[in-house]
N, C-alpha and C positions, 0 to 999 in steps of 0.2 A: 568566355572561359574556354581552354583549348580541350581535347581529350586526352591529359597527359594522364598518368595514376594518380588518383587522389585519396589518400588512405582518411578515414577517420579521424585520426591525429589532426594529420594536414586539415582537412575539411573542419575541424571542431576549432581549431587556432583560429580560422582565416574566418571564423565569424563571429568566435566571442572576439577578438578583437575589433569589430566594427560596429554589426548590424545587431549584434545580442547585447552591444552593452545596457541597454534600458532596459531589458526584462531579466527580471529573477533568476538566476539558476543559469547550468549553462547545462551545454549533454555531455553527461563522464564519456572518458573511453571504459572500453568494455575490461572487465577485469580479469578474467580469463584470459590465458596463453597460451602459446601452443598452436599444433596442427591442426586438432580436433577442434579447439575453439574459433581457429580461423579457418578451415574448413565450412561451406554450405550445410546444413544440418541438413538438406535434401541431399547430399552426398555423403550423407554419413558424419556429419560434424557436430557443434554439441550446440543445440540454439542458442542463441542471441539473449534469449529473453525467455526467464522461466515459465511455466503455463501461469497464465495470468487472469484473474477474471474483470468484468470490466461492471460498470455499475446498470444495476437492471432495467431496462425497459420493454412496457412500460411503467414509470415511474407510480409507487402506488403506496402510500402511508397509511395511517388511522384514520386521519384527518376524515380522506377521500371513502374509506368503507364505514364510516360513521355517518357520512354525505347520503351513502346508497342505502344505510339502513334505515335513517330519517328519511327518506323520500318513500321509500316503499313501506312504511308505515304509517304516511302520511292517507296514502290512498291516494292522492292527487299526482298521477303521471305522465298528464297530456297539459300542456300551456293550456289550452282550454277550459280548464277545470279551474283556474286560479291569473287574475291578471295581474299577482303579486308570487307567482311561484318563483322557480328557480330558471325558465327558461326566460321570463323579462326583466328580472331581476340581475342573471347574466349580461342579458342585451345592454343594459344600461353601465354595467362594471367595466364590460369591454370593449364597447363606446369613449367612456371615460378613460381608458386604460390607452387605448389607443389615439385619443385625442381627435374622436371624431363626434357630429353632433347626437348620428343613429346608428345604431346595430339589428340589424335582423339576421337570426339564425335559420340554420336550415340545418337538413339532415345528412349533408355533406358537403363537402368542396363544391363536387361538381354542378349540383343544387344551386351552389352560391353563386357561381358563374351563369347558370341555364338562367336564375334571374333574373339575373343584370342583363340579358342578351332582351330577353321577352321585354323586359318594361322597360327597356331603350326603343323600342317597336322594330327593334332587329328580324328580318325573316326574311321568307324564300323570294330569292331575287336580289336580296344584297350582301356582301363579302363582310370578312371581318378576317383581318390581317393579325397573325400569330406566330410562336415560335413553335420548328417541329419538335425540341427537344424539352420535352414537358410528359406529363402523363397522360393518356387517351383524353384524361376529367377533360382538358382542357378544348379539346377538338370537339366531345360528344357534346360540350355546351353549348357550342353553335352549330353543329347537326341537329339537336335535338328540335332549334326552331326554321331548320331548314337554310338556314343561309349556305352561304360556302366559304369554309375556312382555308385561308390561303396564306402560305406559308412562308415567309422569309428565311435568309441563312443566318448563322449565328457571326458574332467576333471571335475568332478565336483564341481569344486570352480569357474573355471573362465570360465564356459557353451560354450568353444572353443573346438575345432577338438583336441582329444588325440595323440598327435607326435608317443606317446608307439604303437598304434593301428593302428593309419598310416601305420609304418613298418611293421604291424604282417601284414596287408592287399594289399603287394605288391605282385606282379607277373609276370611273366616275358611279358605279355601282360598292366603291367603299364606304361603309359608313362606320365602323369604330378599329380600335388596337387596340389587342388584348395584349399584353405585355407580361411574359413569366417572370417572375423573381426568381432566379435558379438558384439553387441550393438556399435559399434561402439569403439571398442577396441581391441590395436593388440592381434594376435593368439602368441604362442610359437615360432614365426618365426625365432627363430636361430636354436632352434633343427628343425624344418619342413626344414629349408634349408641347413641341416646339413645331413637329410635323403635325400632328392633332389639329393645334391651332390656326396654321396655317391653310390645312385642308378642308377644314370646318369636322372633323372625327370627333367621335365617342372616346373614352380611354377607360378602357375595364381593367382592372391592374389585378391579373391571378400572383394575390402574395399566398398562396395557399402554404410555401414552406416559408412562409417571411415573418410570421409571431415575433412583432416588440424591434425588430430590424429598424435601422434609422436611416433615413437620405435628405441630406440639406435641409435638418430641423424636423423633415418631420417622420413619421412613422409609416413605416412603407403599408399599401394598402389605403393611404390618402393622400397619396401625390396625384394618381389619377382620380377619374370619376370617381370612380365607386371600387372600393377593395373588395375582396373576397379571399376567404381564409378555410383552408380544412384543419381540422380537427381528428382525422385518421389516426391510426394505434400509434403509429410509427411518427407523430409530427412532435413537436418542441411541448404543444398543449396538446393533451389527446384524451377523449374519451370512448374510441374504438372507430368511431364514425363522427358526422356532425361536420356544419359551415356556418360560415358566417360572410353577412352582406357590411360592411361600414360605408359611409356616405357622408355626406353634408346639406345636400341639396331633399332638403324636405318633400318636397314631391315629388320628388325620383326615388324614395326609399319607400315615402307610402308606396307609391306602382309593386316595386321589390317586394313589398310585405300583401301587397296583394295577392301577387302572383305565387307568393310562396298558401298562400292561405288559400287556397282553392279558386285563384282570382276574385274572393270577397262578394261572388255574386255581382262584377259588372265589368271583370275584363278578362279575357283567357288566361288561365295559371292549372295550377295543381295542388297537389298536398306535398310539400316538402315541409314539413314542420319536423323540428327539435323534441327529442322527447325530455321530461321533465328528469329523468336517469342521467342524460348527458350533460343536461347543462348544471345538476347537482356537481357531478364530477368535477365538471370545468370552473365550479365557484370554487372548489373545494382547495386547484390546485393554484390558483393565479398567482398568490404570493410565492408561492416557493418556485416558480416559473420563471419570475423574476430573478431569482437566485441563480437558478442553473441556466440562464442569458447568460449574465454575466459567466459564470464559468467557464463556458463554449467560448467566449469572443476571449477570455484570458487565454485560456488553451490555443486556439484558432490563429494568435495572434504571437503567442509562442510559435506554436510551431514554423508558422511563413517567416518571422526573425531564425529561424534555424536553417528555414529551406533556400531562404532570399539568393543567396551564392551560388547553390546547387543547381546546375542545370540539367539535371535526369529527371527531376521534379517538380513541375512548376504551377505554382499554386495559384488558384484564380484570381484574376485583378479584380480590382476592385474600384467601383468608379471614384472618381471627386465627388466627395460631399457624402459617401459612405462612412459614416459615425460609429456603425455599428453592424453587425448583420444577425441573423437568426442565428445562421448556419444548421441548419437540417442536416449540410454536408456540408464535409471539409473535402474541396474539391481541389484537385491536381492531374494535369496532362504530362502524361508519361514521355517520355522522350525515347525512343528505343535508339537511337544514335549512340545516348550514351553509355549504355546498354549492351554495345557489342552487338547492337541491330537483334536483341533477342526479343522476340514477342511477346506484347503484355501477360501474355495469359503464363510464359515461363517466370517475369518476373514476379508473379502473384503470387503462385506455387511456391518460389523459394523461398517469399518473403511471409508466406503462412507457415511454412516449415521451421521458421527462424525467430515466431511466436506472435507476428503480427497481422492480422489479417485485411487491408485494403481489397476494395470490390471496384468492378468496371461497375455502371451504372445503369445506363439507357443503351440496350444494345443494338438497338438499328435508329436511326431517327421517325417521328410518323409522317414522314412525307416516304415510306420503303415498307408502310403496311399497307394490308390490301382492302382495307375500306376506301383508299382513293381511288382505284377503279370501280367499288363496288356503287360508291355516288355516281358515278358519269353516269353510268346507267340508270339511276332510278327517274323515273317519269317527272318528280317534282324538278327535279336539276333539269334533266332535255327539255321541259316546258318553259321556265323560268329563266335559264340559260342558254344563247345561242351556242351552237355550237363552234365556233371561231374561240368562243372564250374558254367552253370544257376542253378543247385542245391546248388553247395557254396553260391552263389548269398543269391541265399534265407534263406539259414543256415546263413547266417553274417545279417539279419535283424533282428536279438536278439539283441539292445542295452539299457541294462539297465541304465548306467548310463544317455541316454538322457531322456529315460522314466521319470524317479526323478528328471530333470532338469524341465521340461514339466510340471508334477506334484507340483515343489513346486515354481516355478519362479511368483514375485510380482516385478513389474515394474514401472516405471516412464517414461512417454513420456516426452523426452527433447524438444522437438519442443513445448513450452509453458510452462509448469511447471517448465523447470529448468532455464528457463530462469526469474524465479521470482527472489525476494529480499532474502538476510539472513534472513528476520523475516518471508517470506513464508518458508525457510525450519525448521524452529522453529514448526511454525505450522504444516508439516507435522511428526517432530520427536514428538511433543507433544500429538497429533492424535494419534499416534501407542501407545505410553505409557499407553494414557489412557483405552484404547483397551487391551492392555497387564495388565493394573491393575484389567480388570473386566474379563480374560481370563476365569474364572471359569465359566460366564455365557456367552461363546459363543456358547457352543452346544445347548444352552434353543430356538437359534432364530431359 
């Protein structure tokens, strides 16, 4: 598509006529006229979109504080206390839920990953290949058992771990890939386990934003090894903190549940256990979980049929054999070209001005923090790694393409916004247009 003007009108024609004919509804134009109304409301114009509120999270019924008042009347609020409470109880719903044979919980994401690393016999001396654009959880789970996490570049379309750069960063000291679901949508997982297999690798799959997501039949979080899921305030399922291990492989999940149980008294672990408050919470909300899936991928799927045309905003691909996804986020790469070359940070401003609010995400990637100098230095890495390899280390913390991902990514929190009606994502496609009609006057703010 060229950079001619694209008013609203024009933009709203050229996709209900194509890409929007299967889904419901199309986006009005705006009904207001006028100068003030097409005016920037950052320049004094009348916004877009009246104040608006958007649905609460985190999401929280009777259901769930009837959940908390039976538990804490029970007395019984450690799994320990009960091998029928609510924390194995849980285990077994989201097991089943997810279609895997085990579930072990823990007390976070990152919990869930550290155990997968341990009871793989993952440690100081060997790599484990990951993506830099993830949350720290991701990194600290293979620091925690000493290995060294080592980082590939992303694709640029779908801001997932590049499978190409996977392989180029194997060595004969790799032994798994841990693979992020980002935003809550699967990674390449046929090529990732197509290099696995090839390599003889592990495959940790961090679906931590991936809850109930689908890829080629199955449920993300058991395409590789072992999934792991959090449960943080902000996730799709959330009981403020809280993880989980899913599995298949029966004595890889005992190991998992060892390690989470203080190693069981016969292999190194700790205490990450679930407490009997969260996994209350989490039984309480699973059905209605379900519900607001589906809302997010109705929404989510709306919106890219509106955006499909639009090239100032370009919303994440998604691979073959993606059924479904979480969507934690609704994620899109800003284009500033089309923009009038104005900097994300001006189009945010105008476009919160105008009653919409999108966020940048991940603002540096972690291959540009400073705990990867802070490892080269410590004793267990110079022991365990030559020094020829801590230099590679640091030579492969050039990834440009995460850089540009970091730099242009404009986001949508699912946890509330996407959980609104067709006529809230009217208003946020409307929002952007009108932002996009006055592109000329975004460097003036």
């Amino acid at each position: 598509m060229t950079k001619r003007i694209l008013t609203r009108r024009r933009f709203i024609a050229s996709v209900s006529a194509g890409s929007v004919a299967a889904i419901a509804g199309s986006v009005p134009v705006l009904g207001k006229t006028g100068n003030d109304a097409g005016r920037l409301a950052i320049l004094g114009g009348i916004p877009a979109i009246p104040p608006k509120k958007w649905p609460d999270w985190p999401y929280v019924d009777q259901k769930m504080i009837d959940a908390m008042i039976r538990t804490t009347k029970s007395g019984i609020w450690s799994r320990i206390q009960s091998e029928t409470g609510s924390v194995p109880t849980f285990e077994k719903e989201f097991a089943a839920l997810m279609g895997a044979k085990r579930c072990v919980t823990t007390g976070s994401g990152t919990q869930a990953l550290s155990c997968c690393v341990e009871a793989m016999g993952i440690g100081a001396g060997d790599e484990v290949i990951t993506s830099p654009y993830t949350d720290m959880g991701t990194i600290s789970s293979i620091l925690t058992s000493r290995a060294l996490p080592v980082m590939a570049d992303l694709d640029p379309a779908s801001f997932q771990i590049d499978p190409a750069d996977v392989e180029r960063k194997i060595t004969p000291a790799t032994k798994a890939i841990m693979p992020v679901d980002m935003g809550g949508q699967p990674c390449n997982m046929a090529r990732i386990n197509a290099i696995a297999k090839k390599h003889k690798l592990r495959v940790i799959e961090d679906s931590c934003q991936g809850h109930l997501g689908e890829y080629q039949g199955k449920k993300l979080g058991t395409v590789g090894e072992l999934g792991c899921f959090s449960f943080q305030t902000s996730k799709t399922i959330a009981c403020g903190e809280g993880g989980a291990v899913i599995g298949n492989d029966e004595a890889l999940m005992d190991r998992v549940f060892s390690v989470m149980m203080n190693g069981s008294h016969r292999i190194i672990g700790t205490k990450y256990r679930m407490t009997e408050f969260e996994a209350a919470l989490l039984l309480s909300q699973l059905e209605g979980a379900k519900e607001r899936f589906a809302i997010r991928n109705r929404n989510a799927a709306y919106l890219t049929s509106k955006l499909r045309k639009f090239p100032g905003l370009v919303p994440q691909k998604l691979y073959p054999g993606t059924t479904s996804g979480s969507y934690y986020l609704y994620m899109m790469a800003y284009k500033k070209e089309y923009f009038n070359n104005a900097d994300r940070s001006k189009f945010l401003k105008a476009l919160a001005a105008e009653g919409i609010e999108l966020s940048p995400y991940i603002a540096k990637g972690l291959h540009r923090e400073p705990w990867t100098e802070f490892i080269l230095k410590q004793p267990v890495y110079t022991k365990m790694f030559p020094p020829e390899r801590l230099k590679r280390f640091r030579d492969q913390l050039h990834l440009p393409v995460c850089d540009r991902v970091c730099d242009e990514m404009a986001m949508i929190w699912a946890s509330g916004p996407l959980l609104g009606t067709l006529a809230d994502m009217d208003d946020i496609v409307n929002a952007i247009m009108k932002v996009y009609e006055n592109r000329d006057k975004l460097n003036s703010i």
